[in-house]
DRENMI-863900 format. One record per residue (C-alpha): residue number from 1; residue in three letters; x, z, y. Coordinates in steps of 0.1 Angstrom, whole numbers, plus 2048, in hexadecimal, padded with zeros to 3 digits. Example, Ala and Ser with C-alpha at 12.3 -4.5 7.8 and 13.67 -1.06 7.14 Angstrom:
REM DRENMI-863900
resi->1&resn->ALA&u->87B&w->84E&v->7D3
resi->2&resn->SER&u->889&w->847&v->7F5
***
This chain:
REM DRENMI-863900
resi->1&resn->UNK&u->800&w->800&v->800
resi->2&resn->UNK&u->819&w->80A&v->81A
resi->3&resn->UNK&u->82A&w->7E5&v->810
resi->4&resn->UNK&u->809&w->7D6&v->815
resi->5&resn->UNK&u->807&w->7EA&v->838
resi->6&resn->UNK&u->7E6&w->7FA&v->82D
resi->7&resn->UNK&u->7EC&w->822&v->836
resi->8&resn->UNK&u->7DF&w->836&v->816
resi->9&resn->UNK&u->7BD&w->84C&v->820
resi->10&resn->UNK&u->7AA&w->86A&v->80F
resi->11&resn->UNK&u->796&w->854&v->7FE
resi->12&resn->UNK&u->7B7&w->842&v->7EC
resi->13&resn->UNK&u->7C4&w->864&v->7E6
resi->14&resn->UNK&u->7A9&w->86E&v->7DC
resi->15&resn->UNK&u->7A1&w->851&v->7C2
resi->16&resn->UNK&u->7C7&w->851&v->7B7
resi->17&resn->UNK&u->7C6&w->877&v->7AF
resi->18&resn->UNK&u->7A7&w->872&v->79B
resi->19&resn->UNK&u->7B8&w->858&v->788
resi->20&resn->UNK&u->7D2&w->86C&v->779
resi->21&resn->UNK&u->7BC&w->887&v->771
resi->22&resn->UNK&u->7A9&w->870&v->75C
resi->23&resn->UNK&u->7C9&w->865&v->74B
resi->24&resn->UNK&u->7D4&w->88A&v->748
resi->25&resn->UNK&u->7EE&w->888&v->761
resi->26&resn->UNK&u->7EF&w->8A8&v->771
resi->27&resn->UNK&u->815&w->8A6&v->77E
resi->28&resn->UNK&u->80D&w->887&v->794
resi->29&resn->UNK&u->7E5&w->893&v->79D
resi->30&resn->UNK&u->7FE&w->8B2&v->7AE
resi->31&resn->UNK&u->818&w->89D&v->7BC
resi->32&resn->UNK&u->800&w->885&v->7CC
resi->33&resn->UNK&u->7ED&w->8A5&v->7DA
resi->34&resn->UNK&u->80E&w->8B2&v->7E8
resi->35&resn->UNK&u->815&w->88F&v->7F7
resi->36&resn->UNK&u->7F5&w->891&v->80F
resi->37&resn->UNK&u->802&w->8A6&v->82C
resi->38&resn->UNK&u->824&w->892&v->831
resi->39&resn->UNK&u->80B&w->870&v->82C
resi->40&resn->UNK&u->7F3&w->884&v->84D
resi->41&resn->UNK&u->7D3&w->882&v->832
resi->42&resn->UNK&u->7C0&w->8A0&v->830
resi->43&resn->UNK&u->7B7&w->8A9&v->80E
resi->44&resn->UNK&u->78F&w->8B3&v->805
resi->45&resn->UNK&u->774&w->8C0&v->7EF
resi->46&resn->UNK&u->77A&w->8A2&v->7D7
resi->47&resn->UNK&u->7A2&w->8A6&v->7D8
resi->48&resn->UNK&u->7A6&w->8C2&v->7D0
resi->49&resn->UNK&u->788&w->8C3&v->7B3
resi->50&resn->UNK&u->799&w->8A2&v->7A6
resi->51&resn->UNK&u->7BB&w->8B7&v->7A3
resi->52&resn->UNK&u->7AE&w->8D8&v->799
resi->53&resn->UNK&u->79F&w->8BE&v->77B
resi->54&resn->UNK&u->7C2&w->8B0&v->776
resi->55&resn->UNK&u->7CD&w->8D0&v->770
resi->56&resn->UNK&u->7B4&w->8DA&v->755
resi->57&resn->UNK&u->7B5&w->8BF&v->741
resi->58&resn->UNK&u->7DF&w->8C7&v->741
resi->59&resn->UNK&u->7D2&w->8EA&v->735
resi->60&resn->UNK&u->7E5&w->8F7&v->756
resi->61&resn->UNK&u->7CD&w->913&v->75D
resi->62&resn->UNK&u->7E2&w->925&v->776
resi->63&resn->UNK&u->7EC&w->908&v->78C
resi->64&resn->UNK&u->7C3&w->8FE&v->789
resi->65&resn->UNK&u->7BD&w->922&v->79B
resi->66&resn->UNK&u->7DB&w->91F&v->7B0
resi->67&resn->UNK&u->7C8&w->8FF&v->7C2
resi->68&resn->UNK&u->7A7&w->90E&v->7BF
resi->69&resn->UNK&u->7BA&w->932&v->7D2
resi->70&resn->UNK&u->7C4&w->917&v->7ED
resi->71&resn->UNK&u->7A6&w->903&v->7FA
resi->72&resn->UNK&u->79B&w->921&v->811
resi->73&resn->UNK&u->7BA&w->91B&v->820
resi->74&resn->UNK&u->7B2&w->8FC&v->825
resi->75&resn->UNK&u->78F&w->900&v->833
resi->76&resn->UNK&u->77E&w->8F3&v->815
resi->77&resn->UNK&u->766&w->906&v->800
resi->78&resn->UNK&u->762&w->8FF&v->7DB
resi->79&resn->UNK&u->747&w->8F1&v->7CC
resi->80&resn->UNK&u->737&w->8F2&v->7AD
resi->81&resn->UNK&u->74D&w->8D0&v->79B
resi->82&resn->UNK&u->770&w->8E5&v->7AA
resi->83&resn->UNK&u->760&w->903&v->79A
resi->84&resn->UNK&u->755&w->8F3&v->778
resi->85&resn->UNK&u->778&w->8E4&v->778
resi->86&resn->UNK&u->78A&w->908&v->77B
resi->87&resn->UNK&u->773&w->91B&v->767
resi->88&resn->UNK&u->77A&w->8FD&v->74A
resi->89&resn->UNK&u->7A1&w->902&v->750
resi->90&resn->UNK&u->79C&w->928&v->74A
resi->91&resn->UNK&u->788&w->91D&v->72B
resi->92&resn->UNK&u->7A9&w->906&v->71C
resi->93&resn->UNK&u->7C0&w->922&v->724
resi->94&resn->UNK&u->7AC&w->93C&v->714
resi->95&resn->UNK&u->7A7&w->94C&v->731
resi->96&resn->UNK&u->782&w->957&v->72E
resi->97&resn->UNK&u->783&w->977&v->745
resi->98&resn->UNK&u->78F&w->960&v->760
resi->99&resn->UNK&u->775&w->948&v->75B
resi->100&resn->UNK&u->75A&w->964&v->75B
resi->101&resn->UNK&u->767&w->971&v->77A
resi->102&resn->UNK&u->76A&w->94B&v->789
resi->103&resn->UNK&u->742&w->94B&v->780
resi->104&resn->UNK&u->73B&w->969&v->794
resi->105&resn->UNK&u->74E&w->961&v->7B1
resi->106&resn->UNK&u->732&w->941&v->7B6
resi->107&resn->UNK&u->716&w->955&v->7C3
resi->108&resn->UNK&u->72F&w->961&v->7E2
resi->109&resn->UNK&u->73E&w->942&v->7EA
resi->110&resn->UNK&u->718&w->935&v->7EB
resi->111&resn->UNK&u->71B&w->91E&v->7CF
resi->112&resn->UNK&u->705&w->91A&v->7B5
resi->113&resn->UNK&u->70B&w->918&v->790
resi->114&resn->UNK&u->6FB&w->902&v->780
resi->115&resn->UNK&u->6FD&w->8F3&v->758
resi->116&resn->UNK&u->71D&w->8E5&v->75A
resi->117&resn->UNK&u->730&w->905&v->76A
resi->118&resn->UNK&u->71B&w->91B&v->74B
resi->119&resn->UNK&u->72B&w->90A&v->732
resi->120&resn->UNK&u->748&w->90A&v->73E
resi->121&resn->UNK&u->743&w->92E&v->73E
resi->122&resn->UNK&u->735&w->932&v->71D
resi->123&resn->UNK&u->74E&w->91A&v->70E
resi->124&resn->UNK&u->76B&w->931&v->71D
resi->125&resn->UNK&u->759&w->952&v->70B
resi->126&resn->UNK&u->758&w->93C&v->6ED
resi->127&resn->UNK&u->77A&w->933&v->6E7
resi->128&resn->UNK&u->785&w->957&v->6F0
resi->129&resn->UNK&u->771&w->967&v->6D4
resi->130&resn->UNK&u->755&w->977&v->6EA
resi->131&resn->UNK&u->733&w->96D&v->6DC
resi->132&resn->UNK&u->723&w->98C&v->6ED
resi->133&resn->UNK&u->72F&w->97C&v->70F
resi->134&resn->UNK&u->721&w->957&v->708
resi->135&resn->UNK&u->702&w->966&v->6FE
resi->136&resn->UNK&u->701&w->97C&v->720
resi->137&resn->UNK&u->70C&w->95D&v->735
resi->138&resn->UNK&u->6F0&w->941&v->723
resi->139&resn->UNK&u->6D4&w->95A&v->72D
resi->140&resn->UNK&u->6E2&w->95C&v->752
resi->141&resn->UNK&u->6D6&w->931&v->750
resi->142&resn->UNK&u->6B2&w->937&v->755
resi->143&resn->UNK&u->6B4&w->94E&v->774
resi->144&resn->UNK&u->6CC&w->933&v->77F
resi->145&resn->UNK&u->6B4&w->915&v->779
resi->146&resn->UNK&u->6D0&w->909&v->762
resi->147&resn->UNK&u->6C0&w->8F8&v->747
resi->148&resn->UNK&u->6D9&w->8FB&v->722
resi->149&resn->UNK&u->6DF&w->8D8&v->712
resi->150&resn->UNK&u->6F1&w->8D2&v->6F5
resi->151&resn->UNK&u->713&w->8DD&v->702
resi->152&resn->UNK&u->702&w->8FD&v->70B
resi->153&resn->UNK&u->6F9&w->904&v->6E7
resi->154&resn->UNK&u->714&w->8F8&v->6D8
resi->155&resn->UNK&u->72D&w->90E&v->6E9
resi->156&resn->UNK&u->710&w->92C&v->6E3
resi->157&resn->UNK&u->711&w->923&v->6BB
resi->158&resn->UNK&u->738&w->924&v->6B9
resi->159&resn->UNK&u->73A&w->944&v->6CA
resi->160&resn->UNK&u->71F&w->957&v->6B3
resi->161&resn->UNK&u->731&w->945&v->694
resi->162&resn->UNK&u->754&w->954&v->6A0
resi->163&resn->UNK&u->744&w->973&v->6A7
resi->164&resn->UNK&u->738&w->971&v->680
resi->165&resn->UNK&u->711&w->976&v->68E
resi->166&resn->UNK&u->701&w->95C&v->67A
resi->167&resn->UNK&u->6DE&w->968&v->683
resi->168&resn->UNK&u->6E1&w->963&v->6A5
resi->169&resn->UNK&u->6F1&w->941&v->6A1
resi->170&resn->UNK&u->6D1&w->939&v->68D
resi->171&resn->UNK&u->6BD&w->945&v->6A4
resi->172&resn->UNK&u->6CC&w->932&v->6C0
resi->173&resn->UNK&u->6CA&w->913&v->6AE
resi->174&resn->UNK&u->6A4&w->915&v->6A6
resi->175&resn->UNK&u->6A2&w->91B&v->6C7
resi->176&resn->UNK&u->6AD&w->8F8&v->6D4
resi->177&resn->UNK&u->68E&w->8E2&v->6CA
resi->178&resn->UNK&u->679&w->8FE&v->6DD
resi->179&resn->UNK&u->691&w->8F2&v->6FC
resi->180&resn->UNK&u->690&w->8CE&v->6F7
resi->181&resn->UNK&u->6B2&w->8CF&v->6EB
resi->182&resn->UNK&u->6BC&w->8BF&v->6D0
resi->183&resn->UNK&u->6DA&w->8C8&v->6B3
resi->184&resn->UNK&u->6F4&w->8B0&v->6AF
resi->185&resn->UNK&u->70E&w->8B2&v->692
resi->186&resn->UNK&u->725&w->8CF&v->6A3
resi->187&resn->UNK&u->707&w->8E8&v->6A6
resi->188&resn->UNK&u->701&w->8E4&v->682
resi->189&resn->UNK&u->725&w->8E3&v->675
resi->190&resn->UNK&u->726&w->905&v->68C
resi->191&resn->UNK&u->704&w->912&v->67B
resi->192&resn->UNK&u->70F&w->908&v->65C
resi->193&resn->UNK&u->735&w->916&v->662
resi->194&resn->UNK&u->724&w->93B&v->671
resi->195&resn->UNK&u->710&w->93E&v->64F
resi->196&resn->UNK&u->72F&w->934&v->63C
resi->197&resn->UNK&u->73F&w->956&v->64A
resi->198&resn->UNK&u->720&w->96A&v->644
resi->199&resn->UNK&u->71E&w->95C&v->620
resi->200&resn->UNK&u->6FA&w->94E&v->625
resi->201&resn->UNK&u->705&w->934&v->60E
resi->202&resn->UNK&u->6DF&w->92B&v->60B
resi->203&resn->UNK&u->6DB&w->924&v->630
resi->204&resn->UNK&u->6F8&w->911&v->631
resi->205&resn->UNK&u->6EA&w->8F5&v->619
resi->206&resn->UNK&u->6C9&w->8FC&v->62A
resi->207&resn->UNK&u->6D9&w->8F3&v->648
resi->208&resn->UNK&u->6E8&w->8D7&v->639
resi->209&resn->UNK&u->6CB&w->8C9&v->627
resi->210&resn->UNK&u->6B4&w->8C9&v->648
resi->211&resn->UNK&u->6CF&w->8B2&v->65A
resi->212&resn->UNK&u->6C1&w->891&v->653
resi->213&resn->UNK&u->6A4&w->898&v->65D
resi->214&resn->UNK&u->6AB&w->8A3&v->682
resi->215&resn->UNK&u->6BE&w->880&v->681
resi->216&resn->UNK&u->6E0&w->890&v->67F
resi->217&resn->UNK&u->6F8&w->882&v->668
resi->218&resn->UNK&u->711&w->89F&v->657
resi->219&resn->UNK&u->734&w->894&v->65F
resi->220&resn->UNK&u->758&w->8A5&v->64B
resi->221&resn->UNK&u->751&w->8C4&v->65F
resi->222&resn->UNK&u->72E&w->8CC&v->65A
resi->223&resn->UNK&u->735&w->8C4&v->631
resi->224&resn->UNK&u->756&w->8DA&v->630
resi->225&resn->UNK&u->747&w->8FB&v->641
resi->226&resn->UNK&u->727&w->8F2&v->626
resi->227&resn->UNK&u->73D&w->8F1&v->609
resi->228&resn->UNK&u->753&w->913&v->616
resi->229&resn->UNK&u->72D&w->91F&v->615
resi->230&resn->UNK&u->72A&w->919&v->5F1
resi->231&resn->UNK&u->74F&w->925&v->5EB
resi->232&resn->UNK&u->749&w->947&v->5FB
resi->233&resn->UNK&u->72B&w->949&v->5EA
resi->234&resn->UNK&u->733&w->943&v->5C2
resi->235&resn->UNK&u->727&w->923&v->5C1
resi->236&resn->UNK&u->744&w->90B&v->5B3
resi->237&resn->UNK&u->728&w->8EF&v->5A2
resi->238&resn->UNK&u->717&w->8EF&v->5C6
resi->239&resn->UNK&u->73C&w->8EC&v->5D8
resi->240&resn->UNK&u->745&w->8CE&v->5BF
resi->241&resn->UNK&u->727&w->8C0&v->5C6
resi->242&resn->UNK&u->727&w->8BD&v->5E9
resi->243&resn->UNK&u->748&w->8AF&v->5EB
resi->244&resn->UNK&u->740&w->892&v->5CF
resi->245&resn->UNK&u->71B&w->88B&v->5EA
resi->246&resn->UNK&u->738&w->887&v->608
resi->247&resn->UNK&u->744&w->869&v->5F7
resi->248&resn->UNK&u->71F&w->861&v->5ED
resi->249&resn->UNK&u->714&w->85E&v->615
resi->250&resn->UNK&u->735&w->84D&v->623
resi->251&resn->UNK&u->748&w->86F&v->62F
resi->252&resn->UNK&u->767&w->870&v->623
resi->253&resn->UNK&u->776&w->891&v->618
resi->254&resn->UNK&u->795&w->8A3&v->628
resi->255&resn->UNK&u->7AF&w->8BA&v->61C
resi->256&resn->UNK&u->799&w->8D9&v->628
resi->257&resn->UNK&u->77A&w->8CC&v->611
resi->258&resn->UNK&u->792&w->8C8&v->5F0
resi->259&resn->UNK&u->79F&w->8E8&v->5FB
resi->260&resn->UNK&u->77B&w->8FA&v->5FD
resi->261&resn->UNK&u->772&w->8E7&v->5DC
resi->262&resn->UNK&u->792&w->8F7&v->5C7
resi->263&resn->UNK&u->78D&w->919&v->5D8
resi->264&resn->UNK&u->769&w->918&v->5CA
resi->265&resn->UNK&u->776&w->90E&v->5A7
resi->266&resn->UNK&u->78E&w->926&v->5AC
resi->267&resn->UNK&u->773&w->93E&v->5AB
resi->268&resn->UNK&u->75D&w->933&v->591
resi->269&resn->UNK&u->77A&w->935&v->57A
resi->270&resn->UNK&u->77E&w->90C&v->573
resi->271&resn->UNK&u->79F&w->907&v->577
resi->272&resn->UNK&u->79E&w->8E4&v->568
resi->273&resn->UNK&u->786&w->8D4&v->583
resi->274&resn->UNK&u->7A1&w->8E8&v->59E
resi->275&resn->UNK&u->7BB&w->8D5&v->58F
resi->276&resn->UNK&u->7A5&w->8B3&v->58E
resi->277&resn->UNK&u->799&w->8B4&v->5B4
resi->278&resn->UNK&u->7C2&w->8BD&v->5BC
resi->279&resn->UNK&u->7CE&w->89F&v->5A7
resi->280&resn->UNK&u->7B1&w->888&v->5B2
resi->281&resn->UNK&u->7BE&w->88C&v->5DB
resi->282&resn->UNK&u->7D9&w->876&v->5DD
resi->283&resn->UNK&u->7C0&w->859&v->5D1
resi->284&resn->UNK&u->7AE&w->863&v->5F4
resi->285&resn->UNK&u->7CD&w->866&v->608
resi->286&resn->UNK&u->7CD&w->887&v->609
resi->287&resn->UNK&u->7F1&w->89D&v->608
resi->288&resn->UNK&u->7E8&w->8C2&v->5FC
resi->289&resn->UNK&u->7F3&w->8DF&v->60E
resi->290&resn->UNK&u->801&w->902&v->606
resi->291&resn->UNK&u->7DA&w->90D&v->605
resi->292&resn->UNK&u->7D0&w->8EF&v->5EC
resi->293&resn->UNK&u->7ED&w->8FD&v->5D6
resi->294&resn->UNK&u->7E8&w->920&v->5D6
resi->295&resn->UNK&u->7C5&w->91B&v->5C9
resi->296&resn->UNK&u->7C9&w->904&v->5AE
resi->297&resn->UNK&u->7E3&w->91E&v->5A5
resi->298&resn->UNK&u->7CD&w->936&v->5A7
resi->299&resn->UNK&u->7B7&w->928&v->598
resi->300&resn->UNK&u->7CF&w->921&v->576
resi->301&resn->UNK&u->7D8&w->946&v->577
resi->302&resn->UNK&u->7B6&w->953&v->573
resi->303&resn->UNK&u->7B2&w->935&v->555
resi->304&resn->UNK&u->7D3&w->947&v->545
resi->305&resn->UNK&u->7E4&w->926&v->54C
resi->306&resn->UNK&u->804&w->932&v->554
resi->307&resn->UNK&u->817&w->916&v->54F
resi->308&resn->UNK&u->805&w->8FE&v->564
resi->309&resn->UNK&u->803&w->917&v->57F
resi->310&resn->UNK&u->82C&w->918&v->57B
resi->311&resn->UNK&u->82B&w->8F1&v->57F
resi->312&resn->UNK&u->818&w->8EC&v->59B
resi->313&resn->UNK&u->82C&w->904&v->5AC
resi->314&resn->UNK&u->84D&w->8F3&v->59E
resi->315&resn->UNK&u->83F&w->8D4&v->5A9
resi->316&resn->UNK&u->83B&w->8C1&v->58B
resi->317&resn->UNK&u->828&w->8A2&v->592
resi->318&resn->UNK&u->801&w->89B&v->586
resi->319&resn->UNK&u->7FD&w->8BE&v->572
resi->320&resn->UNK&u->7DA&w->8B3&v->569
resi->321&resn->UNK&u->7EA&w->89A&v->552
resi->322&resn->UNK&u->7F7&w->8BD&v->540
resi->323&resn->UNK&u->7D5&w->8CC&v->545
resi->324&resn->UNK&u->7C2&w->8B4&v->52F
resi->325&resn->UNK&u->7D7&w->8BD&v->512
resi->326&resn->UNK&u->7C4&w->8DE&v->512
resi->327&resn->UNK&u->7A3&w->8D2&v->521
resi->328&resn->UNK&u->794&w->8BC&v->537
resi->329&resn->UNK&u->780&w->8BF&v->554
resi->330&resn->UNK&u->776&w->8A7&v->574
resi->331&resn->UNK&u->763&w->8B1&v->593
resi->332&resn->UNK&u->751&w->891&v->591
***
C-alpha cells in the first residue's frame, strides 16, 4: 500500500488483523496492532475484538486479557464479541474462574450477555471439571433473555458427564425437545459417555438405540463410550456385538473401540475372542497400544494361558495362530 501511495486506515487494520486471526496468527494480529500508533490509525472496538480473538484461538489467555485490561486506556469499552472472545480464551487456558469473573464484570461495564458470552462461560466451567458451576451459569440464561442452543447443551452434558452425574445429564438432554433444541451426535456421545461412568449400561444402549430416530447418526465416539457401557457393565456378547454393527452401518472402529471390546472379554473370561479382535486390528489399520496389550494379557492370565500371555508380552508375532491349537474363538 505505501508503494501504491494509498495510506493504510482503521478499516485496513482492522480487516488485516482479522485476517490472521482467522489463520491463527496471533504473533502478526499483535504486531499489526502495535504498528497502529507509529502508522497515526487509532485502533477500535473491532481491533482490538479481532486481536483479543487472535489471541484465543493461539490459546494465549494472558496476552487476550492484557488487550482486554488496555481498551479503557484507550477510551474504548468492551463489548459483548471482545468479551465472548476473552471469556473463550479463559476457556482454552483452563482458566474457568477468570472466565466467571469476566461474566460478572458485564453487568458494570453495561454490557449484556447474551448466548454466545454463556457458553463461553459454561464451556470454561466444563473443561475445568465444575459441572455445579455450568449448571448455575445455564440457569442465569433465562433472566438474561439468552436463549440455550445446541452449544449451550452440549457444554451443559459434558460438564455433568465429567462430574459423573449422569441423572442430571439425562435430565438436561430430555429437556432440549421441550426447548426446541435439538441433539446432535456430541450430546449423545456425552449422554451415552456420562451413563458409561455411572454404569447405566442399559441407558447407554437406550440412548444409542433411540439415535436414529431423532435423525442422528452414531459416529466412532458415540459407539465407543456405548460399548465401554457394556464393558463396565459385564456385558462382553453386547460389547462384541456393537463393535461387529459399527462395521455393519459404515463407522469404522478405532483403537479405543478394539480396546473397549477386549477389556469386556477380558471380563467375561474369553480370552480367545481377546486374542481374535487384537490379531484381527492390523487388517483395519489399527497399531495396538500398551492398553490393547495389557488386556488381552489379561485376559490369557485369567484363561491360565500363561504362555500366550508370555508371548504377547515377548512380542511374538500373531499369538492367535498359537491360540487355535488349544481353542478357537472369533468375535465375528
Amino acid at each position: 500500500m505505501p508503494e501504491a501511495k494509498v495510506v493504510p486506515d482503521t478499516i485496513t487494520y482492522n480487516a488485516a488483523i482479522s485476517a490472521c486471526e482467522k489463520g491463527s496468527q496471533w504473533k502478526l494480529a499483535l504486531k499489526l496492532l502495535s504498528l497502529m500508533p507509529e502508522a497515526r490509525v487509532v485502533p477500535e472496538k473491532i481491533t482490538y475484538s479481532a486481536a483479543i480473538s487472535a489471541c484465543e484461538k493461539g490459546g494465549r489467555w494472558q496476552l487476550a486479557l492484557n488487550l482486554l485490561s488496555l481498551m479503557p486506556e484507550a477510551k474504548l469499552a468492551p463489548d459483548k464479541i471482545t468479551y465472548s472472545a476473552a471469556i473463550s480464551a479463559c476457556k482454552k487456558g483452563g482458566q474457568w474462574q477468570l472466565a466467571l469473573t469476566l461474566l460478572s464484570l458485564m453487568p458494570e461495564t453495561r454490557v449484556l450477555s447474551d448466548r454466545i458470552t454463556y457458553n463461553a462461560a459454561i464451556s470454561a466451567c466444563e473443561k475445568g471439571g465444575r459441572w455445579q458451576l455450568a449448571l448455575y451459569v445455564l440457569s442465569l440464561m433465562p433472566e438474561a433473555r439468552a436463549v440455550p442452543n445446541q452449544i449451550t447443551y452440549n457444554a451443559a452434558i459434558s460438564a455433568c458427564e465429567k462430574g459423573f452425574q449422569w441423572q442430571l445429564a439425562l435430565s438436561l438432554l430430555s429437556r432440549m425437545p421441550q426447548e426446541g433444541v435439538v441433539p446432535d451426535e456430541i450430546t449423545y456421545s456425552a449422554a451415552i459417555s456420562v451413563c458409561e461412568h455411572g454404569g447405566q449400561w442399559q441407558l447407554a444402549l437406550t440412548l444409542l438405540s433411540r439415535m436414529p430416530a431423532a435423525r442422528v447418526v452414531p459416529n466412532e465416539i458415540t459407539y465407543n463410550a456405548a460399548i465401554s457401557a457394556c464393558e463396565k457393565g459385564g456385558q462382553w456378547r453386547l460389547a462384541l456385538g456393537l463393535l461387529s454393527s459399527m462395521i455393519g452401518m459404515s463407522v469404522i472402529p478405532d483403537e479405543v473401540s478394539f480396546n473397549a471390546a477386549i477389556r469386556a472379554c477380558e471380563k467375561g473370561g474369553h480370552w480367545q475372542l481377546a486374542l481374535s479382535l487384537l490379531s484381527s486390528m492390523p487388517d483395519m489399520r489399527l497399531t495396538p497400544d500398551v492398553f490393547t496389550y495389557s488386556s488381552a494379557m489379561s485376559a490369557c492370565e485369567k484363561g491360565g494361558q500363561w504362555q500366550l500371555a508370555v508371548s504377547l508380552l515377548s512380542g511374538v508375532p500373531d499369538p492367535l495362530l498359537v491360540a487355535r491349537k488349544e481353542g478357537s474363538g472369533s468375535w465375528r
